[in-house]
C-alpha positions in Angstrom: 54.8 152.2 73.4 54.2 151.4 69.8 53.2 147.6 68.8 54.7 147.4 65.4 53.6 143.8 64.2 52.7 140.5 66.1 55.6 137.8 64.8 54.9 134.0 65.7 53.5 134.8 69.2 56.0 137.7 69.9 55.6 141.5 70.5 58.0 143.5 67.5 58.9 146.5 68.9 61.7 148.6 68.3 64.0 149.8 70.6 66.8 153.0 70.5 70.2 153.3 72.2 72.0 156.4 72.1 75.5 155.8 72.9 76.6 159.1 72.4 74.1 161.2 70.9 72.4 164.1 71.5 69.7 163.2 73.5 69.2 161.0 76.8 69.1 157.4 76.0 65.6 156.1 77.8 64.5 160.1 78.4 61.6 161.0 80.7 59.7 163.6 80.9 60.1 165.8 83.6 57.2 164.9 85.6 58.6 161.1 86.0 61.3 160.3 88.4 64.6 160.7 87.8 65.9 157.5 89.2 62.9 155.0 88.9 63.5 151.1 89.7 61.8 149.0 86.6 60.9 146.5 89.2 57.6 146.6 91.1 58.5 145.0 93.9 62.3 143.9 93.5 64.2 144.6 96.9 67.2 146.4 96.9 68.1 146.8 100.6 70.1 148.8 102.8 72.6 148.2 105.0 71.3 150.2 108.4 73.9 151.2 111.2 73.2 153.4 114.3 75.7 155.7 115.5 76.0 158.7 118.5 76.3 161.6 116.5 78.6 163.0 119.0 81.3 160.3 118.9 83.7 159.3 115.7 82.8 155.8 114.7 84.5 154.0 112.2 81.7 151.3 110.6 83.6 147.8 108.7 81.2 145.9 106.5 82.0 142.2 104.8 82.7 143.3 101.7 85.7 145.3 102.9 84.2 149.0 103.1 84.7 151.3 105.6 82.8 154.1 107.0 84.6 157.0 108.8 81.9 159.4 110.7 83.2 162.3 112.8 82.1 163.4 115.7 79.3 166.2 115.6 79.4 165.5 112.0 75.0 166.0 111.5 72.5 168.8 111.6 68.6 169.1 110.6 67.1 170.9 108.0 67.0 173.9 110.1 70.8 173.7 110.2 70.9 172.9 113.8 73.0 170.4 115.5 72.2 166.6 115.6 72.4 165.1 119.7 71.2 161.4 120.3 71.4 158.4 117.7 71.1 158.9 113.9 70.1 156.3 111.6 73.0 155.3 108.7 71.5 153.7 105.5 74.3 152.5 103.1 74.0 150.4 99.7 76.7 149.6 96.9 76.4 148.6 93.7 78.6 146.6 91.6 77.6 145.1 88.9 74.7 145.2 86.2 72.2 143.1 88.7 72.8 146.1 91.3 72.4 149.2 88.9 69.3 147.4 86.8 67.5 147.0 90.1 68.3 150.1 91.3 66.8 152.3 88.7 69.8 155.2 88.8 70.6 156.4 85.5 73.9 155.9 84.0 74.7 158.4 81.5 76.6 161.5 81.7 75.1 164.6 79.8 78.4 166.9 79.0 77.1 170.0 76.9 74.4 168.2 75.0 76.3 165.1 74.4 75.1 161.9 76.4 77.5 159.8 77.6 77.3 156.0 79.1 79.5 155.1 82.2 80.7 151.6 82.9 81.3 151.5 86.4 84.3 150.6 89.2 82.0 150.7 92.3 78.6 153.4 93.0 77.2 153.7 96.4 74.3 155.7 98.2 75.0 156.7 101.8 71.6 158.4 103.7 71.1 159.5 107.4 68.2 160.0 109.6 66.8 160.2 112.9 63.6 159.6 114.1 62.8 159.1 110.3 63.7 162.4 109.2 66.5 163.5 106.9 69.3 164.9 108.7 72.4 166.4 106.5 76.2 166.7 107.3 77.4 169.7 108.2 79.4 172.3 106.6 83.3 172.1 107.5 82.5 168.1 108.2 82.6 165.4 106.0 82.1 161.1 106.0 85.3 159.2 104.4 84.1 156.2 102.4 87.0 153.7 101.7 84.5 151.7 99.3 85.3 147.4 98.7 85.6 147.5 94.8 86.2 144.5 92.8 88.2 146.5 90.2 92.3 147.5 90.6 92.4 150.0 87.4 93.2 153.5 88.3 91.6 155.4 85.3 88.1 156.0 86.8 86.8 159.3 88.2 84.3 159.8 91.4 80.9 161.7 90.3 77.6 162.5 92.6 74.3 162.4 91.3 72.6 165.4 91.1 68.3 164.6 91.1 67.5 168.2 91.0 70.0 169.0 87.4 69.2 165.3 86.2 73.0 164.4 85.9 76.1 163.6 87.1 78.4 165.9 88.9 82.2 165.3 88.7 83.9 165.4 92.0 87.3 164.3 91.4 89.4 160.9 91.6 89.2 158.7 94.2 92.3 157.2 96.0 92.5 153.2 95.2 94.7 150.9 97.1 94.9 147.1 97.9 92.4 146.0 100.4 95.4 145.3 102.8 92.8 144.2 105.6 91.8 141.3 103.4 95.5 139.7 103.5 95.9 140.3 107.5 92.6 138.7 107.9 93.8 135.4 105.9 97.0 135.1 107.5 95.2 135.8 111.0 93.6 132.8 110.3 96.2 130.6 108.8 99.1 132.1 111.4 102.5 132.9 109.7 103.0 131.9 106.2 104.8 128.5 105.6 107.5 128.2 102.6 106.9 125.3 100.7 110.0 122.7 101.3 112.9 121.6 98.7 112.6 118.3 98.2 116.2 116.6 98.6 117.4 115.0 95.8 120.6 112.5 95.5 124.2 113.4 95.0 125.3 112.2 91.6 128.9 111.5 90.6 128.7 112.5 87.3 127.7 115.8 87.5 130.0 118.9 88.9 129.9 119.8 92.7 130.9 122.8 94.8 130.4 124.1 98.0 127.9 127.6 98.6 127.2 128.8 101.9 123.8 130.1 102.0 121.9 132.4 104.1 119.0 130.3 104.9 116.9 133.4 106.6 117.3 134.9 103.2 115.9 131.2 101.7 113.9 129.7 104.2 113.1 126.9 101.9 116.4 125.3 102.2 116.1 125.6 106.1 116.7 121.9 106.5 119.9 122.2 103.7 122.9 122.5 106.3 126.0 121.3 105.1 125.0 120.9 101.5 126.8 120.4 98.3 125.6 122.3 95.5 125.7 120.2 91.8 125.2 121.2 88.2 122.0 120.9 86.9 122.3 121.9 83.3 123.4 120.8 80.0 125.1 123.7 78.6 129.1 124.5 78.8 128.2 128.6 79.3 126.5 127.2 82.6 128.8 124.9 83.7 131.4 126.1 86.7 133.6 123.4 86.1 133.9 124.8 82.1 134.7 128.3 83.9 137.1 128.0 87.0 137.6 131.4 86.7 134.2 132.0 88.7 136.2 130.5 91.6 139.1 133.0 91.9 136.7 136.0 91.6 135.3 138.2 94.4 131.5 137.8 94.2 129.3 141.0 96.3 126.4 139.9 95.3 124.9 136.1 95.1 121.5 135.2 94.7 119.2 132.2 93.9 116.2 132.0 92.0 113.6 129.2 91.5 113.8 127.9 88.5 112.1 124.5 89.1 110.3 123.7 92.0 109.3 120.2 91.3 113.0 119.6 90.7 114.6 121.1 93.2 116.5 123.5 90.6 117.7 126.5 91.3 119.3 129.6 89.1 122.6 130.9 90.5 123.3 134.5 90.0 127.0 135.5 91.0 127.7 139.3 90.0 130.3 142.2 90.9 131.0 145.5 89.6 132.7 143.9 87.0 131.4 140.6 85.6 128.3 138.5 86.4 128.0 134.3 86.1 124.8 132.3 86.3 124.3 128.9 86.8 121.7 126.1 86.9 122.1 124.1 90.4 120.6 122.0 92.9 121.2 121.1 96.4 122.2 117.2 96.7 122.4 114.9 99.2 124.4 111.7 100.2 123.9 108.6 102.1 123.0 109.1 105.8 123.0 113.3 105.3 119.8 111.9 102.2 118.0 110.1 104.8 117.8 112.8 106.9 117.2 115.5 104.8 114.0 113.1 103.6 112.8 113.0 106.9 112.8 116.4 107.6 111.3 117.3 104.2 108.0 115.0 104.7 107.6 116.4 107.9 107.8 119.9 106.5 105.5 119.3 103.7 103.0 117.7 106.1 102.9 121.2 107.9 103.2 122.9 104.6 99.8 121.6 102.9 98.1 121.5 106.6 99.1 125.3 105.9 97.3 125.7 102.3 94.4 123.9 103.5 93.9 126.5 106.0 94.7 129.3 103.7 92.3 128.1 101.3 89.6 127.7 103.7 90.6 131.3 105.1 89.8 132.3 101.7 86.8 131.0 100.9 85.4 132.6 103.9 86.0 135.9 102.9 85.9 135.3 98.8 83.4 138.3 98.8 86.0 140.8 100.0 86.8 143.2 97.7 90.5 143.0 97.0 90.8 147.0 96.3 89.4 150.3 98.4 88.6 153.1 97.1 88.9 156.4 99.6 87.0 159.7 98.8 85.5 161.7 101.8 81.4 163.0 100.7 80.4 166.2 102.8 76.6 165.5 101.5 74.8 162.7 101.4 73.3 161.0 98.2 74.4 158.8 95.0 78.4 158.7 94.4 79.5 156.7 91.4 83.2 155.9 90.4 83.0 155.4 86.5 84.7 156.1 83.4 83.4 156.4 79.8 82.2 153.8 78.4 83.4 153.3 74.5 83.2 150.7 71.2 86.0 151.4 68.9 84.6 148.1 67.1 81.1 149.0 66.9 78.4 146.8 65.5 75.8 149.0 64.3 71.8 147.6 63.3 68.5 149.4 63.6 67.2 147.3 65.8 64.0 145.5 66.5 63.2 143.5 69.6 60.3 141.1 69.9 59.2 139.6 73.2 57.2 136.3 74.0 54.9 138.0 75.9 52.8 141.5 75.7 54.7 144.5 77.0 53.1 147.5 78.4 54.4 151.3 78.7 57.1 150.1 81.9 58.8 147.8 80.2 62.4 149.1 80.0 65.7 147.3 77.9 68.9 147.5 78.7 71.9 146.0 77.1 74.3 145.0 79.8 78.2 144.9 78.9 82.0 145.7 79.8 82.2 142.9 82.5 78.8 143.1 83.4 79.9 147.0 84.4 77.8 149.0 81.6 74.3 149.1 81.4 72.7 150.9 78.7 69.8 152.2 78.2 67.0 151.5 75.4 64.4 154.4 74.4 61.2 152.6 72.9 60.3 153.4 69.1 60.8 152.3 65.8 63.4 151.4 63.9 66.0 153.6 66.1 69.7 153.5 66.5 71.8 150.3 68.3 75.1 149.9 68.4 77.5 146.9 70.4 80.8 145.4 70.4 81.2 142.2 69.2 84.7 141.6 71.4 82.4 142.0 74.7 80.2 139.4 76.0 76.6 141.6 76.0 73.3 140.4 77.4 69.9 142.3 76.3 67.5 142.3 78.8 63.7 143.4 79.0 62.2 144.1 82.6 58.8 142.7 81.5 55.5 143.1 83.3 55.1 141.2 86.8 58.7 141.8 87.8 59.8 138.9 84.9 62.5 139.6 82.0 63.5 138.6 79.0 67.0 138.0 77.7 68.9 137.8 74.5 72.4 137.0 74.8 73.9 134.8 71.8 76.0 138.0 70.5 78.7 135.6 69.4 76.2 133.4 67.6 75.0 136.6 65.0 79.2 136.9 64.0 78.1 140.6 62.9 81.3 143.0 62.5 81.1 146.4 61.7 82.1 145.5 58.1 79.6 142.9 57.5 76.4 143.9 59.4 73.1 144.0 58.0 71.4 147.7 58.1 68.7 145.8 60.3 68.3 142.8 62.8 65.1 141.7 65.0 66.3 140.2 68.4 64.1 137.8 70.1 64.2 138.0 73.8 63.1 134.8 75.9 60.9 135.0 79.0 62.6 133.6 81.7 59.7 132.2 84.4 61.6 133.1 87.5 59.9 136.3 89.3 62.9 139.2 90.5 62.5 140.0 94.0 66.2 141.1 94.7 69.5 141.4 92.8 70.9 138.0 93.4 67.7 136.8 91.6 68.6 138.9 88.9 72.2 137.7 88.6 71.2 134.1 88.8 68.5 134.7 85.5 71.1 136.9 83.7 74.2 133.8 84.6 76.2 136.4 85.8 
């Protein structure tokens, strides 16, 4: 690494970012790993499950994720057959806290053009036994259905390749709503409970008729038997008593919609083949029929929020849940990714400087992390290189600095740079946050993420 001045107690140095260029961002040479954690000592653990290689086990974690291993599914390096227990390892990775920590690179070389992912999901998925490698064997394969946090479709499923330094396409993962999630919440909470109607009082002035309703269809109005129906809105075009033809006609289809639940209004929607009517109503009450319909309506709504507290409780238990899956089987094991491009059609672009409270030394890596926390990009150390960001995204510079500490930059907003009015070059200062990282959730906490 290059000093290039000492500033008021800060390192200047100057960084690069490549966002599509034609050469690696952060490039190593070829004698230093491939994926290499900037943290010393940060933990980045695995998730560890035995399994009897010769029975199909299907493993559920918290988040959602589900592991499918087939029988007879392992062999050694030799290519012979796994018997006995074999040793799962699984990790995911989510969000910028995970991939920083991790160390895996996340660009995309395509024919000399380097390309920077912003993720949907990544995972690594290892097996041994007795603390050897084993592999899965040919014809065989492990189904992930991965917990991921995003419901967009548009992201493809890649495996990373340590020996070719890059990312292998493997196609497009199936994504569906974590159905387990909702069954789980409403085997806690029992049968959903509509919320009740609150009855209101019959007035004379306004325009009554008589609906029979199909109260399975409208559980809500359960406790409505023998109901009047009245006009609720201010506008002859509504108004059945300014259109009596509605009564002679032969309705198929009738339906109500909520239009106000707070005032117990409803839209009526008459239709045939031929002509269509709608209506604002509510269901109104009368002396002794009022009374009881009060009754019965405090009585549901007791039951009804005793029925949101649970749900809401249900919830919170299992907040961490991924609300979508996505399914690809992997017939080796290693690094899998689900990522699209990542792209700034409004690019900001500075040669940048960074400067750092304290001394750096040749580890120290920077990464800008952006697109939901999603994108992590890398920084190549030199001088006056290349940086480019997009001011519509909230972005966070960090430094991993010596003794497993960073430093951050992250008032973006604050600079009001656009790609019209951005000067040719800009020195960020990055702060030293005291707090040491020994694991990702340290790293999400200093980052406010």
């Amino acid at each position: 690494m290059k000093v290039i001045a000492n500033v008021s107690g800060f390192m200047l140095i100057s960084m690069l970012v490549f966002l599509t260029t034609s050469c690696s961002p952060g490039e190593k040479s070829s004698s230093k790993k491939f994926v290499n954690p900037p943290f010393e000592s940060a933990a980045n653990g695995y998730t560890e499950m035995e399994v009897d290689a010769a029975e199909e086990k299907t493993i559920s974690l918290p988040n959602g994720t589900k592991l499918i291993v087939p029988a007879n599914a392992f062999v050694d390096a030799d290519n012979n057959p796994i018997q006995g227990k074999v040793n799962i390892k699984y990790k995911e990775f989510h969000d910028a806290a995970d991939i920083i920590l991790s160390g895996i690179p996340m660009t995309y070389d395509s024919g000399g053009t380097t390309m920077n992912f912003q993720t949907a999901g990544m995972f690594e998925l290892l097996g041994f036994q007795n603390g050897k490698p084993i592999f899965i064997s040919k014809g065989k394969s492990v189904e992930v259905q991965m917990g991921s946090y995003v419901g967009e479709n548009n992201y493809n499923f890649y495996r990373l390749d340590t020996v070719a330094k890059n990312w292998t396409y493997q196609g497009m993962a199936a994504i569906a709503p974590n159905n387990d999630k909702a069954m789980k919440v409403q085997g806690m909470t029992g049968p959903p409970v509509t919320k009740p109607i609150e009855p209101k009082p019959f007035n004379s002035d306004k325009f009554v008729f008589d609906l029979k309703i199909n109260t399975k269809a409208y559980p809500e109005l359960t406790d409505f038997n023998n109901i009047i129906w009245q006009y609720d809105g201010d506008s002859d075009s509504l108004n059945p008593e300014k259109n009596q033809w509605i009564f002679s006609e032969k309705w198929t289809d009738i339906k109500l919609e909520m239009k106000d639940a707070d005032n117990s209004s409803f839209w009526l929607l008459l239709s045939n083949k031929n002509k269509s009517f709608k209506s604002q109503v509510k269901p109104v009450f009368a002396g002794r029929k009022l009374e009881e319909a009060k009754k019965n309506y405090e009585k549901r709504k007791i039951e009804y929020e005793a029925y949101l507290k649970k749900k809401k409780e249900a919830v919170e238990r299992i907040k961490n849940e991924c609300d979508f899956v996505r399914s690809l089987s992997v017939s080796e094991f290693g690094t899998y990714n689900h990522d699209r491009f990542y792209s700034i059609p409004d690019a900001v672009k500075v040669i940048a400087n960074f400067e750092t409270e304290e001394e750096v030394d040749s580890r120290t890596k920077v990464f800008c992390i952006t697109a939901d926390n999603r994108a992590v990009i890398p920084y190549a150390i030199g001088p006056g290189n290349s940086f480019a960001y997009s001011p519509s995204e909230t972005n966070t510079l960090v430094a991993v600095m010596p003794g497993d500490k960073i430093a951050v930059f992250k008032d973006f907003k604050g600079l009001g740079f656009t790609s019209s009015n951005a000067p040719k070059e800009y020195t960020f200062k990055l702060k030293t946050q005291a707090q040491k990282i020994t694991n990702s959730e340290d790293l999400r906490k200093a980052l406010g993420i």
